[in-house]
Residue frames as a rotation matrix with the C-alpha (Angstrom) as fourth column:
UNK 1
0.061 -0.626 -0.777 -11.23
-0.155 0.763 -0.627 67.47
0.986 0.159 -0.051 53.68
UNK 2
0.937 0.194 0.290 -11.18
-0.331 0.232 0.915 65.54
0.110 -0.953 0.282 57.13
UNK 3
0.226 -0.973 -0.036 -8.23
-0.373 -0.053 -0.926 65.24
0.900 0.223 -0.375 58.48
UNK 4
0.989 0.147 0.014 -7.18
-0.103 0.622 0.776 63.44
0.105 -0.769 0.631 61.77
UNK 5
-0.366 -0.906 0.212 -3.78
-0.799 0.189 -0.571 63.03
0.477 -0.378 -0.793 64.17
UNK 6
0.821 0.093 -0.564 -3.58
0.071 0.963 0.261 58.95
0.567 -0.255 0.783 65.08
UNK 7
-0.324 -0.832 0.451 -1.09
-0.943 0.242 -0.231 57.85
0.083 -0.500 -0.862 67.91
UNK 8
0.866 0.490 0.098 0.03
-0.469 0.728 0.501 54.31
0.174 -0.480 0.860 68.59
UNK 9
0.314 -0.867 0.386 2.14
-0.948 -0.311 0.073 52.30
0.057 -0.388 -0.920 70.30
UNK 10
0.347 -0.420 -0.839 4.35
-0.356 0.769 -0.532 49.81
0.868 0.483 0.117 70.40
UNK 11
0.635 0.030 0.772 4.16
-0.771 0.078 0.632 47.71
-0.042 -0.996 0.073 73.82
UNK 12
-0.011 -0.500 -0.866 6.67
-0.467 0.768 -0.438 44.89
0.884 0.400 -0.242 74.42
UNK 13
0.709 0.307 0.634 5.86
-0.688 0.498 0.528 42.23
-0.154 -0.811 0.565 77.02
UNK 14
-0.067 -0.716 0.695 7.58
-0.853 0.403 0.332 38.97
-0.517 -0.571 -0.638 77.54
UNK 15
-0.193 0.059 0.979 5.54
0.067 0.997 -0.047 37.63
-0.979 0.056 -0.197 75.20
UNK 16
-0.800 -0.064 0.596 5.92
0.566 -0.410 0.715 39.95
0.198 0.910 0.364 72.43
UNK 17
-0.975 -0.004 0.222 4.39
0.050 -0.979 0.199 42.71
0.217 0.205 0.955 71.04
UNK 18
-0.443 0.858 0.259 0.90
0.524 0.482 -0.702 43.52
-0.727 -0.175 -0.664 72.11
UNK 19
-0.818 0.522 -0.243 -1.95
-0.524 -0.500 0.690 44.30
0.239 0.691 0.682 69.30
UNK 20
-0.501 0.819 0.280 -5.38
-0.228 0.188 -0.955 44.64
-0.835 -0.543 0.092 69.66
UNK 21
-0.851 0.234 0.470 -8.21
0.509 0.582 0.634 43.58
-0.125 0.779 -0.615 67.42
UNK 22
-0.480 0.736 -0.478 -10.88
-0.543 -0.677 -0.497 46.13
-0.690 0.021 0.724 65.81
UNK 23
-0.606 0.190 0.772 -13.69
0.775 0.357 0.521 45.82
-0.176 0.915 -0.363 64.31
UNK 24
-0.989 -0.145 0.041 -14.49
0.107 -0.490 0.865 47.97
-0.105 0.860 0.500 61.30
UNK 25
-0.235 0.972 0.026 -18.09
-0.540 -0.108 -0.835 49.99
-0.808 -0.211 0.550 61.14
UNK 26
0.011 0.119 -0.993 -18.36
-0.952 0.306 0.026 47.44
0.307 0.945 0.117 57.65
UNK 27
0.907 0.361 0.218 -17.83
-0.401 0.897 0.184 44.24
-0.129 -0.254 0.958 60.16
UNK 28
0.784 -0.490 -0.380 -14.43
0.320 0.845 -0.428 43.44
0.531 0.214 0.820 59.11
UNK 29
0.940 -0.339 -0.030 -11.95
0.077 0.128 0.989 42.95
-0.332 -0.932 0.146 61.75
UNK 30
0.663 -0.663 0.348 -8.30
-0.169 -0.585 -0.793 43.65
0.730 0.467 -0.500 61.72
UNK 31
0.389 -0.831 -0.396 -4.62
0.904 0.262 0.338 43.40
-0.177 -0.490 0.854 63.86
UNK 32
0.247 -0.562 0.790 -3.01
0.155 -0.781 -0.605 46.62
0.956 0.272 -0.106 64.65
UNK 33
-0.684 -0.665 -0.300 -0.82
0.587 -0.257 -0.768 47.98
0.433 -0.701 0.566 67.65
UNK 34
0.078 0.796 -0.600 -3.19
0.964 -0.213 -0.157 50.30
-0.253 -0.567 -0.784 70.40
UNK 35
-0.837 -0.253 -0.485 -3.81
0.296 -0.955 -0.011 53.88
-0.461 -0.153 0.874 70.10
UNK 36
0.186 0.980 -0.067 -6.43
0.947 -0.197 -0.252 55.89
-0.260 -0.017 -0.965 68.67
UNK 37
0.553 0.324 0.767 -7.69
0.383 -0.917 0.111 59.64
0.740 0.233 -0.631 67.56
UNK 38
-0.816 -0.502 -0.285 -5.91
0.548 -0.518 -0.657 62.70
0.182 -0.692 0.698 69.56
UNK 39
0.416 0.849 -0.326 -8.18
0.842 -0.495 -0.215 65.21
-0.344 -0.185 -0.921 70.52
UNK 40
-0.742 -0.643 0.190 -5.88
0.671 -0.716 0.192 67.96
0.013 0.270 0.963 69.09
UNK 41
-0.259 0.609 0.750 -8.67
0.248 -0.708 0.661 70.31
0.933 0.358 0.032 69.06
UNK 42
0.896 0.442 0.044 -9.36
0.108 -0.314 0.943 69.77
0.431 -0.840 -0.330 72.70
UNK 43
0.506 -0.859 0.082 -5.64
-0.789 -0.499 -0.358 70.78
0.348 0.117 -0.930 73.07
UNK 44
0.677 -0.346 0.649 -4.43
-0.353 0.621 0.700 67.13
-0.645 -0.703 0.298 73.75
UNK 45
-0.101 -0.899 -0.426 -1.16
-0.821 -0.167 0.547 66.33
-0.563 0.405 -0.721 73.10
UNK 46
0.385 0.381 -0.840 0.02
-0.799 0.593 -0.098 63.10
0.461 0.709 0.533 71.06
UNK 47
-0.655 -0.468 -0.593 1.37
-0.033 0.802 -0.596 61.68
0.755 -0.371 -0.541 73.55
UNK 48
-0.736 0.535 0.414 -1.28
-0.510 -0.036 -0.860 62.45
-0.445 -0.844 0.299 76.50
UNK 49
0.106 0.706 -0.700 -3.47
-0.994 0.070 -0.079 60.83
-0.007 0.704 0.710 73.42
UNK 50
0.004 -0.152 -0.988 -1.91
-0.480 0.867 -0.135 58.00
0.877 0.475 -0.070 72.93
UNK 51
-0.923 -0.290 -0.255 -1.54
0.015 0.632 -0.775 57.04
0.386 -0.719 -0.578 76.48
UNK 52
-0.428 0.903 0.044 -5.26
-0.859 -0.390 -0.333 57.42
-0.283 -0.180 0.942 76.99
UNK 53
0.394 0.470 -0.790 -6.31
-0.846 0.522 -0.111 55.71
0.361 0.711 0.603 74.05
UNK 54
-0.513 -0.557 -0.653 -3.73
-0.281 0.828 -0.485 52.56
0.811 -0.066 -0.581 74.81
UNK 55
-0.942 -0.191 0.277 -5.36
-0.324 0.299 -0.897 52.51
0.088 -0.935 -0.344 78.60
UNK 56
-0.177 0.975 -0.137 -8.72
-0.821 -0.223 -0.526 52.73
-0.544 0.019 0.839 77.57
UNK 57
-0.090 0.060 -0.994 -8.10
-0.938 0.330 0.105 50.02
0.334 0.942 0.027 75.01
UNK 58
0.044 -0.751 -0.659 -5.72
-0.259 0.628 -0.733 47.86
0.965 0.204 -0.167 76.88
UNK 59
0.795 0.248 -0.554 -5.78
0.433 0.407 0.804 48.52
0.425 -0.879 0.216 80.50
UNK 60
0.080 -0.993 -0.084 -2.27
0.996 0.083 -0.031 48.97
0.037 -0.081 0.996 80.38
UNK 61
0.923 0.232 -0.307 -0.50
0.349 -0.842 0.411 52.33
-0.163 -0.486 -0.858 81.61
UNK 62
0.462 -0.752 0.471 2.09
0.815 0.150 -0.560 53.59
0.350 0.642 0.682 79.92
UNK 63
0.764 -0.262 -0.589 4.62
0.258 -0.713 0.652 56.06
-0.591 -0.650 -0.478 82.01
UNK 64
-0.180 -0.984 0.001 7.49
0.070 -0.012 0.997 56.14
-0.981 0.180 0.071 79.68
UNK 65
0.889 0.246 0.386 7.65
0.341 0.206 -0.917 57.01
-0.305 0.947 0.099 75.68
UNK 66
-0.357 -0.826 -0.436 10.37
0.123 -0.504 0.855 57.10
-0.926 0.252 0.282 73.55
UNK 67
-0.235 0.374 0.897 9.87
0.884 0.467 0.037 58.31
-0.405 0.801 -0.441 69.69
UNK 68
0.571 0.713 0.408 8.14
-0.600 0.701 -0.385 58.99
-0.560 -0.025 0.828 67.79
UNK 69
0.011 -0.451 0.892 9.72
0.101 0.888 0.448 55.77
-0.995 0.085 0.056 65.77
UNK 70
-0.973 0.052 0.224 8.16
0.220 -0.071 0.973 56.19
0.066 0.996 0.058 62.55
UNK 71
-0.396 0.837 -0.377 5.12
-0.119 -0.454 -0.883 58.09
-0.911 -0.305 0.279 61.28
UNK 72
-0.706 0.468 0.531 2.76
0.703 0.550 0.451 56.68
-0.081 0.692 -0.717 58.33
UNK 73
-0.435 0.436 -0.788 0.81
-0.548 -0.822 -0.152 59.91
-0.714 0.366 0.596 56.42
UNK 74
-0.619 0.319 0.717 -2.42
0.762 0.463 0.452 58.61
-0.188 0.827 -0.530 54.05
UNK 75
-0.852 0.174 -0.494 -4.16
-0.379 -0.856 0.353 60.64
-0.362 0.488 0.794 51.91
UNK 76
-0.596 0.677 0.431 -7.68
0.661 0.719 -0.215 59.58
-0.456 0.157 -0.876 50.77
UNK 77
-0.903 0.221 -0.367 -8.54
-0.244 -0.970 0.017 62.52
-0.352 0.105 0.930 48.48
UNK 78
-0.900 0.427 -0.093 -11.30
-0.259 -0.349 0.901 60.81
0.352 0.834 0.425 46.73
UNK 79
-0.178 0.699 -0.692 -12.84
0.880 0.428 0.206 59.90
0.440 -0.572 -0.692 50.39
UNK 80
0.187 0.009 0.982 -11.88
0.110 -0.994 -0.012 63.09
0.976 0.110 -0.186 51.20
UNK 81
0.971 -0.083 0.223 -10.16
-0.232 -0.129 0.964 62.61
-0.051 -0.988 -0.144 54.34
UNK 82
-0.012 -0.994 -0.112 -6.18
-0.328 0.110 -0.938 62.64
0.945 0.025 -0.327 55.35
UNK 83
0.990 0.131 0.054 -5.05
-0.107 0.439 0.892 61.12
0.093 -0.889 0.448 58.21
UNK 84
-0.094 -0.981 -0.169 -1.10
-0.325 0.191 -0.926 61.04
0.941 -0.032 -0.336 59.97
UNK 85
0.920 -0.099 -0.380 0.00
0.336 0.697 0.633 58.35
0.202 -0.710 0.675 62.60
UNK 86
-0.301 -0.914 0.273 2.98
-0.712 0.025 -0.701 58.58
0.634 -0.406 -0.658 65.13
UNK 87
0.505 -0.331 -0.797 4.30
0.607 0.793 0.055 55.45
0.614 -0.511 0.602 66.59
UNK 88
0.072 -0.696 0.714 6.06
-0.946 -0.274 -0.172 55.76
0.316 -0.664 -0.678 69.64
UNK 89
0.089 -0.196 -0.977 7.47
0.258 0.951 -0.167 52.57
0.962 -0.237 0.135 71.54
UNK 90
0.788 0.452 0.418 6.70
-0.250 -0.385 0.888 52.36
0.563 -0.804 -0.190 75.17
UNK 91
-0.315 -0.915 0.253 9.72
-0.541 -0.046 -0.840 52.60
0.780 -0.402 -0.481 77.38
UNK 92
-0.989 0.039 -0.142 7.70
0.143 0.498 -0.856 51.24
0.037 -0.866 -0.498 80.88
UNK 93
-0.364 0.931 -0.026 4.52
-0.373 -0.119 0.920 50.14
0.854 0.344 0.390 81.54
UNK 94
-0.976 0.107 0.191 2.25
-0.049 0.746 -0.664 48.26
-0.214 -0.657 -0.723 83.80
UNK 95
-0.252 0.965 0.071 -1.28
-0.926 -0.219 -0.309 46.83
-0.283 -0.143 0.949 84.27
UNK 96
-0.605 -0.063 0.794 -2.58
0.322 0.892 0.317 43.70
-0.728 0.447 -0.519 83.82
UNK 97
-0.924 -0.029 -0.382 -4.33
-0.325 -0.469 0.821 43.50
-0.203 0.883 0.424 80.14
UNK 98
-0.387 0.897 -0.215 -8.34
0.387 -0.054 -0.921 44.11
-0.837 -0.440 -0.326 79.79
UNK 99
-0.832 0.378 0.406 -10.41
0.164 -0.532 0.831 44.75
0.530 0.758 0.381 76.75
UNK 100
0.084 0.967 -0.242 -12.94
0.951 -0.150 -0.269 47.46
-0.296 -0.208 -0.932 77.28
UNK 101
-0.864 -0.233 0.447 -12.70
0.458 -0.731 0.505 49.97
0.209 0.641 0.739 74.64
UNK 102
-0.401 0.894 -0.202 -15.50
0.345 -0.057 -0.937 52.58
-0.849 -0.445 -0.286 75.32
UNK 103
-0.666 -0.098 -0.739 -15.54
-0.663 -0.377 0.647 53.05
-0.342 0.921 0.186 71.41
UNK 104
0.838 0.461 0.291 -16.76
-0.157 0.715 -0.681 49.31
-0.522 0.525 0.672 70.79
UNK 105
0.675 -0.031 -0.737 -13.97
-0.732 0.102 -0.674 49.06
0.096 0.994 0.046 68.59
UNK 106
-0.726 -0.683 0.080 -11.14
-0.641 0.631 -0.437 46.86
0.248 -0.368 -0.896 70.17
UNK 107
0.376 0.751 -0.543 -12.77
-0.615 0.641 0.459 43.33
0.693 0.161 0.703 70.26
UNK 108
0.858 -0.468 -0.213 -9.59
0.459 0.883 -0.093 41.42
0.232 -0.018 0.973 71.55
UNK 109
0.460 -0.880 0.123 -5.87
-0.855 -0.476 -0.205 42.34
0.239 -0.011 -0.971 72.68
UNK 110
0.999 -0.036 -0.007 -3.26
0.036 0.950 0.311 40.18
-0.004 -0.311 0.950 72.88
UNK 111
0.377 -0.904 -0.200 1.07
-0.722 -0.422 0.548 39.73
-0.580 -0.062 -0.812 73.03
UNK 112
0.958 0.269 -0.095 2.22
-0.207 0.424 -0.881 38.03
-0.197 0.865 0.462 70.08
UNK 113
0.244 -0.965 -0.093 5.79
0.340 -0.005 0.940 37.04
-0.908 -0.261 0.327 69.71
UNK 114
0.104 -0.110 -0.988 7.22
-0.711 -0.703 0.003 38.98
-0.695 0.703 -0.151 66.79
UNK 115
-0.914 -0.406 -0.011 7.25
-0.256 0.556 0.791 35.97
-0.315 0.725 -0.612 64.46
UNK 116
-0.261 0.804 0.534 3.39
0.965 0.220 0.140 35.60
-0.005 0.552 -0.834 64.34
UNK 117
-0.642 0.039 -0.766 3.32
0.103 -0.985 -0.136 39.10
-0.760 -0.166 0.629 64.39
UNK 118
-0.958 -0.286 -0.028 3.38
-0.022 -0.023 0.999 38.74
-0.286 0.958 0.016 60.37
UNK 119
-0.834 0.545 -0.085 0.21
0.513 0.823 0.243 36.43
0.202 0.159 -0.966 60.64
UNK 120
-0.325 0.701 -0.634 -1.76
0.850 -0.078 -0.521 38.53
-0.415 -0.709 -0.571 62.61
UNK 121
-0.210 0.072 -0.975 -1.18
0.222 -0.968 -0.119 41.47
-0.952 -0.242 0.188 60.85
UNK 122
-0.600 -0.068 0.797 -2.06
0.615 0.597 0.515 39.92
-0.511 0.799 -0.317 57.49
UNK 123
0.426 0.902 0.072 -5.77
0.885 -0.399 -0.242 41.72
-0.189 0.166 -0.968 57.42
UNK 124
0.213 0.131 -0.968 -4.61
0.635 -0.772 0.036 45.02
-0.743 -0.622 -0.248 58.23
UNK 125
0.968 -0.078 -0.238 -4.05
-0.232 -0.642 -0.731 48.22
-0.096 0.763 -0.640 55.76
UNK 126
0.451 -0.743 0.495 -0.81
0.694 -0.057 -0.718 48.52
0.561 0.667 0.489 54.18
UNK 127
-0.155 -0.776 0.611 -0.01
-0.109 -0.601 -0.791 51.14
0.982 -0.190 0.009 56.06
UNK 128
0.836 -0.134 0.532 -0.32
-0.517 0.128 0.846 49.21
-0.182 -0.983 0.038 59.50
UNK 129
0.841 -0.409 0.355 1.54
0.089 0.751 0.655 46.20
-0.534 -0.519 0.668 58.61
UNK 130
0.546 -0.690 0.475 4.29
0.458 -0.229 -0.859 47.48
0.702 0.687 0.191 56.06
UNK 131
0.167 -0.591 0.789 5.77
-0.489 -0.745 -0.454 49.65
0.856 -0.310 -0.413 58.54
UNK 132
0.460 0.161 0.873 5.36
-0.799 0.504 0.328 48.10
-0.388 -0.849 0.360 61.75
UNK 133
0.813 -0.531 0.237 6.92
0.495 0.846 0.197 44.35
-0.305 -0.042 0.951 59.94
UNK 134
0.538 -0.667 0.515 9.64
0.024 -0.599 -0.800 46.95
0.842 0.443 -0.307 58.49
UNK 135
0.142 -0.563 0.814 10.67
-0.694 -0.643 -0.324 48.26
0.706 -0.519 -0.482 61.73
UNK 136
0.755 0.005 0.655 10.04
-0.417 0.775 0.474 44.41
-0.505 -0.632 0.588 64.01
UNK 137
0.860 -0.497 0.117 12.86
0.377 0.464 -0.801 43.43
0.344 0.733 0.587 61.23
UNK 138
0.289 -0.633 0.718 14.81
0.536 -0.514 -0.669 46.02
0.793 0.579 0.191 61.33
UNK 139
0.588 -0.095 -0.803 14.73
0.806 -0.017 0.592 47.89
-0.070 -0.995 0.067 64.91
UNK 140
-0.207 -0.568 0.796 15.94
0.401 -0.792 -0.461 51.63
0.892 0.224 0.391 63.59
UNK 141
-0.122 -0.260 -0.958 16.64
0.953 -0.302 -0.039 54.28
-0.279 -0.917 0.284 65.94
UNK 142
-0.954 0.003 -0.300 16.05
-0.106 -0.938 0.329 57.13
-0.281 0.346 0.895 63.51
UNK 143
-0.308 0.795 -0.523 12.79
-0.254 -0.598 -0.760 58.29
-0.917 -0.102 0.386 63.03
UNK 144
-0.773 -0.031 0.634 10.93
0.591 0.329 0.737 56.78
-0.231 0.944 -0.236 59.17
UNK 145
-0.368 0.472 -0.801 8.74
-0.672 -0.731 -0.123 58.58
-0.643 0.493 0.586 57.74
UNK 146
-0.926 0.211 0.312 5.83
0.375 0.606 0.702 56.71
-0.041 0.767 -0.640 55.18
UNK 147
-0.527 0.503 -0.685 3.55
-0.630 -0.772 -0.083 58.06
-0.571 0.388 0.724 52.92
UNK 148
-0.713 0.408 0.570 0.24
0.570 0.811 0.133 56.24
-0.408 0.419 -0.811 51.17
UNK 149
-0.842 0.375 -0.388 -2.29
-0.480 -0.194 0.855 56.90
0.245 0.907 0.343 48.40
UNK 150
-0.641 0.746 0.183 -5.71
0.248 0.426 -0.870 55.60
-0.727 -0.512 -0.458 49.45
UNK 151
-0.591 0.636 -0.497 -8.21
-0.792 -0.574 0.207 55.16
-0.153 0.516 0.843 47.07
UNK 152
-0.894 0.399 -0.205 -11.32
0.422 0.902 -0.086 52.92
0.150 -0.163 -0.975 46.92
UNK 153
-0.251 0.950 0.188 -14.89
0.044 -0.183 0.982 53.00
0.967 0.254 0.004 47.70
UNK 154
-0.574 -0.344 0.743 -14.43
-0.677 -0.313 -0.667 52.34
0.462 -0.885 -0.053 51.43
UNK 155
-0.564 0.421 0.710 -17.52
-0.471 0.542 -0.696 50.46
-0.678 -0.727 -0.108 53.11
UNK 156
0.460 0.888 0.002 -18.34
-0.698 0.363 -0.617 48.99
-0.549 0.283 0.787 50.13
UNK 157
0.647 -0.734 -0.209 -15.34
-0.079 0.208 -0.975 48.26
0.759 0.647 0.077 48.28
UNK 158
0.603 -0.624 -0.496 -11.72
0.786 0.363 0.500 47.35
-0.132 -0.692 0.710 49.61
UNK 159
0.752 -0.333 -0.569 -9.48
-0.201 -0.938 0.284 50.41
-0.628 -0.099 -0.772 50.39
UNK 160
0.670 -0.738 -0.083 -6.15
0.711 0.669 -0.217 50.03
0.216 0.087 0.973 48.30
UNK 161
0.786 -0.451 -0.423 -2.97
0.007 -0.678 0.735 51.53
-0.618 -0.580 -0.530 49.76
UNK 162
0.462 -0.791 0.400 -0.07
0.560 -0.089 -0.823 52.65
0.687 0.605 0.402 46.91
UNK 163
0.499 -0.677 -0.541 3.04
0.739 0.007 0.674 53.57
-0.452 -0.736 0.504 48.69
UNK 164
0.967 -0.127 0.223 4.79
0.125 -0.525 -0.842 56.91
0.224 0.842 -0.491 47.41
């Protein structure tokens, strides 16, 4: 079973939230907040991760985290891989904003005001845009916690995501 620690964050600008745009080794393209793989094996934290991943995406430099906010746990037993996300929301930033992912996988980034948030984040998994339009609603201060079922064929088939 593969198994994987995700970090991302939640930037606010003046013009709303920023999210970047990936595309999928299958071609299809997505809306999701920055962040990326930890290295947890190469003993990097999740937060020395996520600010990495977010600069590398985004440009942007994140000095400040608060969180995490909510964390989103999927299971894919019959891809055989698990996979847990912590959000964190960035307290202070700077930089001006630059795609050049050295992944390839960020295409686009952009600040969205939280009302087309919705729109943008149509494509994405269930367990980007369920949580993430949860918490742009809702603005908790305690910590959520969300859990998903993943089953599908993957690059051939659509994933589907059952909330437990």
């Amino acid at each position: 079973m593969r198994q994987w620690v995700v970090a991302s964050g939640l930037i606010e600008g003046p013009d709303g939230l920023l999210l970047v745009q990936n595309r999928r080794r299958n071609g299809r393209v997505d809306w999701s907040p920055p962040g990326g793989v930890v290295e947890v094996e190469a003993g990097e934290s999740v937060l020395d991760g996520l600010t990495r991943e977010v600069e590398e995406e985004t440009g942007i430099t994140v000095t400040a985290w608060e969180g995490p906010v909510y964390d989103v746990e999927a299971e894919a037993d019959e891809l055989g891989w698990r996979v847990r996300v912590e959000v964190f929301r960035a307290r202070d930033w700077s930089g001006d904003l630059r795609v050049d992912d050295p992944d390839g996988i960020v295409v686009d980034a952009g600040f969205f005001p939280v009302d087309a948030c919705t729109l943008q984040l149509e494509t994405s998994w269930a367990s980007v845009h369920e949580p993430l339009g949860a918490w742009l609603a809702e603005r908790w201060s305690e910590p959520r916690s969300y859990r998903y079922r993943v089953s599908g064929a993957g690059r051939t088939a659509p994933l589907t995501f059952t909330r437990l």
